[in-house]
Backbone as a printed PyTorch tensor [residue, N CA C, xyz], in Angstrom:
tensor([[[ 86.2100, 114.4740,  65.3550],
         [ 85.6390, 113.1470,  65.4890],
         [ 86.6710, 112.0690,  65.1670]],

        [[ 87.5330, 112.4180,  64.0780],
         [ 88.7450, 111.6040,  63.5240],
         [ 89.7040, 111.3760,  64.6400]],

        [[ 89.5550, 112.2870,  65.5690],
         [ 90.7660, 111.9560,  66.4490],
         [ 90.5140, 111.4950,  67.8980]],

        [[ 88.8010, 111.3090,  68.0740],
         [ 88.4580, 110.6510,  69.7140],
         [ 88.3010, 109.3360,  68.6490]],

        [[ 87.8040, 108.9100,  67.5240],
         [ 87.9480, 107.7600,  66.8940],
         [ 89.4590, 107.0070,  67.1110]],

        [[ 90.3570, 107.3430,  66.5680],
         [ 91.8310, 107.0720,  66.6480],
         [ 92.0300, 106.9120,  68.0830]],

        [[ 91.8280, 107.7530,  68.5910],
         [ 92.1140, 107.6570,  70.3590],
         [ 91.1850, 106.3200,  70.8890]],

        [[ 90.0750, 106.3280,  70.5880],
         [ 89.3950, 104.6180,  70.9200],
         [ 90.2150, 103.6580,  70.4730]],

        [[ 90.5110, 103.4590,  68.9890],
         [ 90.7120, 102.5830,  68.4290],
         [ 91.9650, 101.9090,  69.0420]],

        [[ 92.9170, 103.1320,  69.5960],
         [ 94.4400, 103.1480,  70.1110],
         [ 94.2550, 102.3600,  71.6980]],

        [[ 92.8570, 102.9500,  72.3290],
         [ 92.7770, 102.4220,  73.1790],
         [ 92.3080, 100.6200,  73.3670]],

        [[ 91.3380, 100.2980,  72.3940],
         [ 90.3010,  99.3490,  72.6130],
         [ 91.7400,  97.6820,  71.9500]],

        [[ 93.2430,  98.4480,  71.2240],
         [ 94.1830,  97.7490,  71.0610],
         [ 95.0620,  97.5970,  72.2560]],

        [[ 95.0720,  98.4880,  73.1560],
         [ 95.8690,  98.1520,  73.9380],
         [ 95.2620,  97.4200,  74.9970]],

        [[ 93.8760,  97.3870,  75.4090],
         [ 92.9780,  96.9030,  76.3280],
         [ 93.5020,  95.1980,  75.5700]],

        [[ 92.9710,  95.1090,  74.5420],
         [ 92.7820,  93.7920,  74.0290],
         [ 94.8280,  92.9790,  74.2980]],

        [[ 95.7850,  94.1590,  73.8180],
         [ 96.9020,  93.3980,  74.2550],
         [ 97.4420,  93.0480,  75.1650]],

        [[ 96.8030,  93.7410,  76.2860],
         [ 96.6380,  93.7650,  77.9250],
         [ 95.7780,  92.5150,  78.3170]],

        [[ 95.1970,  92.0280,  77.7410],
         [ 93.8620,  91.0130,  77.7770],
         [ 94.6820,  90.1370,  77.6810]],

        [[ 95.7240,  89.7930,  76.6920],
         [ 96.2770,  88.7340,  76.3120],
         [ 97.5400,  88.8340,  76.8630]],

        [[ 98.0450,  89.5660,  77.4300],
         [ 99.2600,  88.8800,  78.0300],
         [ 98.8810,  88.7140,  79.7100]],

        [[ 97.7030,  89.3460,  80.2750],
         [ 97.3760,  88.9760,  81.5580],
         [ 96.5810,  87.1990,  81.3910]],

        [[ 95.9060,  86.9460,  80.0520],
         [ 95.7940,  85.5260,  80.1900],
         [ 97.1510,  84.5250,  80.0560]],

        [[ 97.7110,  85.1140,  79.1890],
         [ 99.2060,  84.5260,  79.2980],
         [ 99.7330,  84.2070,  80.0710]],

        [[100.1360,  85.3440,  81.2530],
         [100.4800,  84.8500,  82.5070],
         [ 99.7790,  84.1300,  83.4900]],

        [[ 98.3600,  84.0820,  83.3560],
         [ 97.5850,  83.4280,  84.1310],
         [ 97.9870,  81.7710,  84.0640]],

        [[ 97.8920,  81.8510,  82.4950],
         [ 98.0270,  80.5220,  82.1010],
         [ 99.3770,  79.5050,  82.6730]],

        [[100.9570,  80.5720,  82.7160],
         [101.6370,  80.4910,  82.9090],
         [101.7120,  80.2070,  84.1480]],

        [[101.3240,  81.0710,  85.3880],
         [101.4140,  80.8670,  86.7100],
         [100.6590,  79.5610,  86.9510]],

        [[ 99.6090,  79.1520,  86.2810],
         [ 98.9560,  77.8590,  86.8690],
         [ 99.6830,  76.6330,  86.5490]],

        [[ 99.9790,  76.6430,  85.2680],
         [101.2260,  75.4980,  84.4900],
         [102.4910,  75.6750,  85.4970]],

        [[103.0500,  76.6070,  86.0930],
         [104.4250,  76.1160,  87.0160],
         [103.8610,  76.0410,  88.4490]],

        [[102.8660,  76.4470,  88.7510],
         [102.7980,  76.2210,  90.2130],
         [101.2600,  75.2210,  90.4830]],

        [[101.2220,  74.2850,  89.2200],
         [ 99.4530,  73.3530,  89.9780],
         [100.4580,  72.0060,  89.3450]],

        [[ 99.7620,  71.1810,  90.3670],
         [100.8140,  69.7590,  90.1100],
         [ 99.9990,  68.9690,  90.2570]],

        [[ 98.8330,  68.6600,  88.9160],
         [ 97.6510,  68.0490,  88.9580],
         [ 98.1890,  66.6100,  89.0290]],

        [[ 98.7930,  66.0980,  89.2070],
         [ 98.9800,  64.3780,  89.3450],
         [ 98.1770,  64.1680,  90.6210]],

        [[ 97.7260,  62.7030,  91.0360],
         [ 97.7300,  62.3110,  92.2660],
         [ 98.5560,  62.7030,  93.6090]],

        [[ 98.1690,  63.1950,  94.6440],
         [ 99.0190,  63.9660,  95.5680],
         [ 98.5180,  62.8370,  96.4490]],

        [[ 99.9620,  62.5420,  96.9060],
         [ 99.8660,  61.5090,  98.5930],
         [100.4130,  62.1810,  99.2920]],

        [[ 99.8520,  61.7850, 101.1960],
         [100.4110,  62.4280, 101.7860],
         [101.2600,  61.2860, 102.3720]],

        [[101.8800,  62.0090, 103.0070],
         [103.5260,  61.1630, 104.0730],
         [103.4160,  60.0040, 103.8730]],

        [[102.2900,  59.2980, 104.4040],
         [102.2460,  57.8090, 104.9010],
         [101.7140,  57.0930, 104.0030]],

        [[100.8680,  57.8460, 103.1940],
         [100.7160,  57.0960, 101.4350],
         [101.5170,  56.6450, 100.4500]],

        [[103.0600,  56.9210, 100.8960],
         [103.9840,  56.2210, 100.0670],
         [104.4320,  55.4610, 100.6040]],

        [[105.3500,  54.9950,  99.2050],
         [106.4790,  53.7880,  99.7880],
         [108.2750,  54.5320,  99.9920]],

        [[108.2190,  55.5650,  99.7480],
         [109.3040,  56.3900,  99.8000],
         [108.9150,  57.8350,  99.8860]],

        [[109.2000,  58.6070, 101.1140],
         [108.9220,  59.7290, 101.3300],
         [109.6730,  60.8260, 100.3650]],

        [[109.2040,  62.0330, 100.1700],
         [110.3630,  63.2430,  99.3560],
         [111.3520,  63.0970, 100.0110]],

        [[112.7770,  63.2190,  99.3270],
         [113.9470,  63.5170, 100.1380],
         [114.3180,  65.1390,  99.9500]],

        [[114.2050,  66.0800, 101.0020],
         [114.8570,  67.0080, 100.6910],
         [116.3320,  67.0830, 100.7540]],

        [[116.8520,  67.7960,  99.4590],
         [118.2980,  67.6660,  99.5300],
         [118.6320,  68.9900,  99.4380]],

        [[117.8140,  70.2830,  99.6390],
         [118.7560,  71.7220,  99.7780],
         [117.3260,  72.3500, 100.4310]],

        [[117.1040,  73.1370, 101.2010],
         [116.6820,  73.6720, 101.7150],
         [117.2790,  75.3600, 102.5520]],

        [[116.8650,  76.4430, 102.3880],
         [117.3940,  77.6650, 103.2440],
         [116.0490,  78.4000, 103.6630]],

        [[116.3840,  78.5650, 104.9570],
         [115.5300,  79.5840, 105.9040],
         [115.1570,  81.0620, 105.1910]],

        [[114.1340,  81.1630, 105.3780],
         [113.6080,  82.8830, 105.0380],
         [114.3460,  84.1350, 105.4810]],

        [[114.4340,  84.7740, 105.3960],
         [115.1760,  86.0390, 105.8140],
         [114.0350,  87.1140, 106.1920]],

        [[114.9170,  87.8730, 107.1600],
         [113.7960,  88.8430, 107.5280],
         [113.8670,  90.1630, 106.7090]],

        [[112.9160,  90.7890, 106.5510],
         [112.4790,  92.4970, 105.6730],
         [112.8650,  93.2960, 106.2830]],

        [[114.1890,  94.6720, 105.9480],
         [114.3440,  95.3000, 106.9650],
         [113.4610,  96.0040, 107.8060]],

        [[111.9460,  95.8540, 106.8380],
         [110.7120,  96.4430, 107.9060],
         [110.2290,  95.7730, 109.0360]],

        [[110.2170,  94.5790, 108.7190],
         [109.9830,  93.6000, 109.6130],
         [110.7980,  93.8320, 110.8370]],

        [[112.1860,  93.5520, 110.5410],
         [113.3210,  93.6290, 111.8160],
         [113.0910,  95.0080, 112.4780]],

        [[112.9910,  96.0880, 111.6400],
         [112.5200,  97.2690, 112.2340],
         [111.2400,  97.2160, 113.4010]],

        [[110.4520,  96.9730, 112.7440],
         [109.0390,  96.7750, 113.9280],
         [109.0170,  95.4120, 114.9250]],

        [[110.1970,  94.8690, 115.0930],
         [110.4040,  93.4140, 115.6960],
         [109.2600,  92.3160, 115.8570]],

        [[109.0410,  92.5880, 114.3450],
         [107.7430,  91.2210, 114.1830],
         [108.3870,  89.6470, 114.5090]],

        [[107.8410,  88.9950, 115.1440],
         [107.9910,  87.5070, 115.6070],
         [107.0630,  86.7800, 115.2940]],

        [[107.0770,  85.2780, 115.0460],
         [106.0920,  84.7210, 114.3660],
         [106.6520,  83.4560, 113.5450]],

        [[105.3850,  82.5330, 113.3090],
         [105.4930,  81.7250, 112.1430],
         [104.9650,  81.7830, 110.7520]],

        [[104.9610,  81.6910, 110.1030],
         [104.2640,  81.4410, 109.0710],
         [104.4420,  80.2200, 108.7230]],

        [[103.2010,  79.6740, 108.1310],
         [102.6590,  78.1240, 108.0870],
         [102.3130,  78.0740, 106.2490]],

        [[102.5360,  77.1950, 105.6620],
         [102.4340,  77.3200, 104.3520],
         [101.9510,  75.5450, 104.4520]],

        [[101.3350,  75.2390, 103.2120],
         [100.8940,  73.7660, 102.7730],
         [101.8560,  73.8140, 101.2890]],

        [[102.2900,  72.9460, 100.3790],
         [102.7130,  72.9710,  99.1720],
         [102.7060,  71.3920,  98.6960]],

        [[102.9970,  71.4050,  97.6380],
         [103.3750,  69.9950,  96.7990],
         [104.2830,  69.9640,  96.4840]],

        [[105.2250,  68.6220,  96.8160],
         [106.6360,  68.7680,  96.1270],
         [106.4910,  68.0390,  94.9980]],

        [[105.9810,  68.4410,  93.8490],
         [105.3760,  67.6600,  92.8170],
         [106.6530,  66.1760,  92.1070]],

        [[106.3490,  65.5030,  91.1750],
         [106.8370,  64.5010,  91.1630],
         [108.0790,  65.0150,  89.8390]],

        [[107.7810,  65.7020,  89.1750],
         [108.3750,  67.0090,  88.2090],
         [109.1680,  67.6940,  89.0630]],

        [[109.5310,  67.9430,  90.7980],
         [111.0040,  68.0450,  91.2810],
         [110.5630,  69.7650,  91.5510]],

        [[109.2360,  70.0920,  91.1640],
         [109.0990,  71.4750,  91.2840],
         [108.2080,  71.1900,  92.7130]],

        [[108.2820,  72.6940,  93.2330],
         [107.2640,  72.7640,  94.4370],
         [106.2860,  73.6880,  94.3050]],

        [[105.0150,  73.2060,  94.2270],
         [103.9510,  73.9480,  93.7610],
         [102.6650,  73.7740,  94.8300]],

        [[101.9820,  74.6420,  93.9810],
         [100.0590,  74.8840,  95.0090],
         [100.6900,  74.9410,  96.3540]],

        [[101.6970,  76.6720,  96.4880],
         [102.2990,  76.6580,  97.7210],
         [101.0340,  77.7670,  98.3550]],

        [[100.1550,  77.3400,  99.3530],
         [ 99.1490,  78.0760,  99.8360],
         [ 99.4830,  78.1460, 101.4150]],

        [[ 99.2730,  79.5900, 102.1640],
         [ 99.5360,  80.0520, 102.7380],
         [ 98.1860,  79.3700, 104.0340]],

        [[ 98.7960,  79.2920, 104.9920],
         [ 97.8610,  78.7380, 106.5030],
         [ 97.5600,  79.7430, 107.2390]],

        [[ 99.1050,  80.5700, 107.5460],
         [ 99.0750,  81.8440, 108.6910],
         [100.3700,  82.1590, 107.9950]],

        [[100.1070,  83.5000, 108.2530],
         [100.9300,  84.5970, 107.4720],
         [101.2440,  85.6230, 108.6710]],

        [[102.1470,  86.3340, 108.0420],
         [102.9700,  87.1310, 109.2990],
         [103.2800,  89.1240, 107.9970]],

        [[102.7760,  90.0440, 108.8710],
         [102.6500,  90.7770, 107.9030],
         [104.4260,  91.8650, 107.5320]],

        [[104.8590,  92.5610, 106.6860],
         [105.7220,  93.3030, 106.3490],
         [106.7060,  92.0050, 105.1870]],

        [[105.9550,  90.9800, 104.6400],
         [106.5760,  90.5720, 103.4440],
         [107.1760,  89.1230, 104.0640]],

        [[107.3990,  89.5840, 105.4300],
         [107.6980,  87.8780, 105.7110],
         [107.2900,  86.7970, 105.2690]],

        [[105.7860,  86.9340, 104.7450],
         [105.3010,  85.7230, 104.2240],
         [105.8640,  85.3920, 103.1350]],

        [[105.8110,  86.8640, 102.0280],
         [106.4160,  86.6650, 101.1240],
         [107.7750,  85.6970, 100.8520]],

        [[108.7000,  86.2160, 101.6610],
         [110.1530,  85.5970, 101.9270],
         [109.8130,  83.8720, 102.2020]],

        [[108.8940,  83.7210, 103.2490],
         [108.6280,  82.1430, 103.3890],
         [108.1170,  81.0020, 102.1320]],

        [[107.3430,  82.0140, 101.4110],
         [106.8630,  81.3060, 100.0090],
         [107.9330,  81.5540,  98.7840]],

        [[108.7610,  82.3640,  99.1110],
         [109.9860,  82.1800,  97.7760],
         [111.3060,  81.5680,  98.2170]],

        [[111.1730,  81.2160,  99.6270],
         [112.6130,  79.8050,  99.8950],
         [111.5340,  79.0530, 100.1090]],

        [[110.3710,  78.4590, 100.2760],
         [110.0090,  77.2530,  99.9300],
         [110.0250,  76.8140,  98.3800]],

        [[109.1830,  77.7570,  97.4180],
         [109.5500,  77.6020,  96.0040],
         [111.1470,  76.9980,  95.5090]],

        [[111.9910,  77.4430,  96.1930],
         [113.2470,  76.9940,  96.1730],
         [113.9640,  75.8110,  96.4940]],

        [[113.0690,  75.3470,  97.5380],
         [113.7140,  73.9230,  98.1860],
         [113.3810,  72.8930,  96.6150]],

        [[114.8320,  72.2570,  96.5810],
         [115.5070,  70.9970,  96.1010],
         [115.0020,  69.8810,  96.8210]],

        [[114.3820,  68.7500,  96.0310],
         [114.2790,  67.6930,  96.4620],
         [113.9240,  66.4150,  95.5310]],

        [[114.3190,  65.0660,  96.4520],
         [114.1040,  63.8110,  95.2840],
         [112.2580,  63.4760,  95.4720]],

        [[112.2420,  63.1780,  94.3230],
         [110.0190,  63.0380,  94.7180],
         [110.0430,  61.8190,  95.4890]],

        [[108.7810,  62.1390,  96.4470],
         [108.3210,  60.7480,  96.9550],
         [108.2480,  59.4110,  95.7880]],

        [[108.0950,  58.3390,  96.0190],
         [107.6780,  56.7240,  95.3100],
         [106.6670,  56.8090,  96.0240]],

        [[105.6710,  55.8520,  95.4030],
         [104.8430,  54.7720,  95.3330],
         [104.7200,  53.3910,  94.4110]],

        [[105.4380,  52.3130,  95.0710],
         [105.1350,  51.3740,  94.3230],
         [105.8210,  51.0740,  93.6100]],

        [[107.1570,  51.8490,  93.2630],
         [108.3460,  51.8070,  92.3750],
         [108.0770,  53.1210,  91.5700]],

        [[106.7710,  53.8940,  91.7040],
         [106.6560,  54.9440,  90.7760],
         [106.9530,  56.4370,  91.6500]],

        [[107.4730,  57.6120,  90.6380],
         [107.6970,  58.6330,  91.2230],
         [106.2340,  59.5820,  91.1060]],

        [[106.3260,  60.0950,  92.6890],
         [104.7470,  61.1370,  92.5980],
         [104.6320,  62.2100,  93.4470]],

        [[104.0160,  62.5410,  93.3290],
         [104.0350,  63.9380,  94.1370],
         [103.0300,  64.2340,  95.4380]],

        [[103.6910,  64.4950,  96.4650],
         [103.5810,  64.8040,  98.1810],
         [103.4030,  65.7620,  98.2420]],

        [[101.9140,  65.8570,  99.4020],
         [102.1870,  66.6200, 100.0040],
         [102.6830,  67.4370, 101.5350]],

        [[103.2370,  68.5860, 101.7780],
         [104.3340,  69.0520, 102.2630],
         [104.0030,  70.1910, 103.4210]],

        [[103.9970,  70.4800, 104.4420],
         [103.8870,  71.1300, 105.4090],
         [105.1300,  72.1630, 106.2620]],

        [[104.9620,  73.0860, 106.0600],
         [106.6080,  74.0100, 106.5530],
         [105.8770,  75.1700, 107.4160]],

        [[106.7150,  74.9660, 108.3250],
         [106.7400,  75.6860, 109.5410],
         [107.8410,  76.9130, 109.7900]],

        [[107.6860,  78.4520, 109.2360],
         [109.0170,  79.1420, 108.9720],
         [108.9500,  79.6920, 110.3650]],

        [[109.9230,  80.1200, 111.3940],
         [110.1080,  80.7550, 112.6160],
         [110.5740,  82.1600, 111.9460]],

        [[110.5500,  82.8100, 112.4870],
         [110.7920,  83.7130, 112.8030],
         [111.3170,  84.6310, 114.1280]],

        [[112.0420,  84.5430, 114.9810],
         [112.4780,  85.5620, 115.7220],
         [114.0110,  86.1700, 115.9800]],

        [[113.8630,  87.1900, 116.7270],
         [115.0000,  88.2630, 116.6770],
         [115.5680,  87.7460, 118.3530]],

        [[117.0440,  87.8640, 117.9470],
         [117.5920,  87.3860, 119.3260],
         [118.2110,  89.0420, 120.0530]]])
């Protein structure tokens, strides 16, 4: 009995430390990627985002293998904090491509939109191509 006891107890600690680092990260993923300020779009400012680095997606050697072609369409915020966040997917393209499209958008560099003399955060529309020549 001493030892399915111990064996719960061993278990019902690791459940609970599992509990807390999956809220952890929850917490974490929402704090770098939600950009609760006011979001304008394009024509709502007085100064649009400037992108200043941007790189194309790359293809999965599975992808190139099965000669998938395609776009993938993503929405995001280039928040006013210089990060790009609430990057949500439109149309997706399958073997990870999407993937690849949402981690060089996460990546793009840029100056935040203005309004008004103030800096804020836009939102952003990307169109990734995809094809094999």
């Amino acid at each position: 009995m001493s030892i399915k006891l111990n064996t719960n107890v061993h278990l019902v600690v690791l459940l609970v430390l599992l509990g807390l680092n999956m809220s952890q990260s929850v917490a974490q993923k929402s704090q770098d990627e939600v950009c609760g300020d006011p979001i304008y779009g394009p024509k709502e400012v007085t100064r649009r985002a400037k992108i200043t680095s941007i790189t194309g997606p790359t293809y999965t050697e599975e992808a190139r293998a099965k000669r998938v072609r395609g776009t993938v369409v993503l929405t995001a915020i280039l928040c006013r904090t210089g990060k790009v966040t609430n990057i949500e997917v439109v149309q997706n393209l399958p073997y990870g491509l999407t993937e690849r499209a949402v981690e060089s958008t996460r990546a793009i560099k840029f100056q935040p939109a203005e309004k008004d003399g103030e800096v804020v955060s836009q939102r952003f529309r990307r169109e990734c191509n995809f094809s094999l020549y």
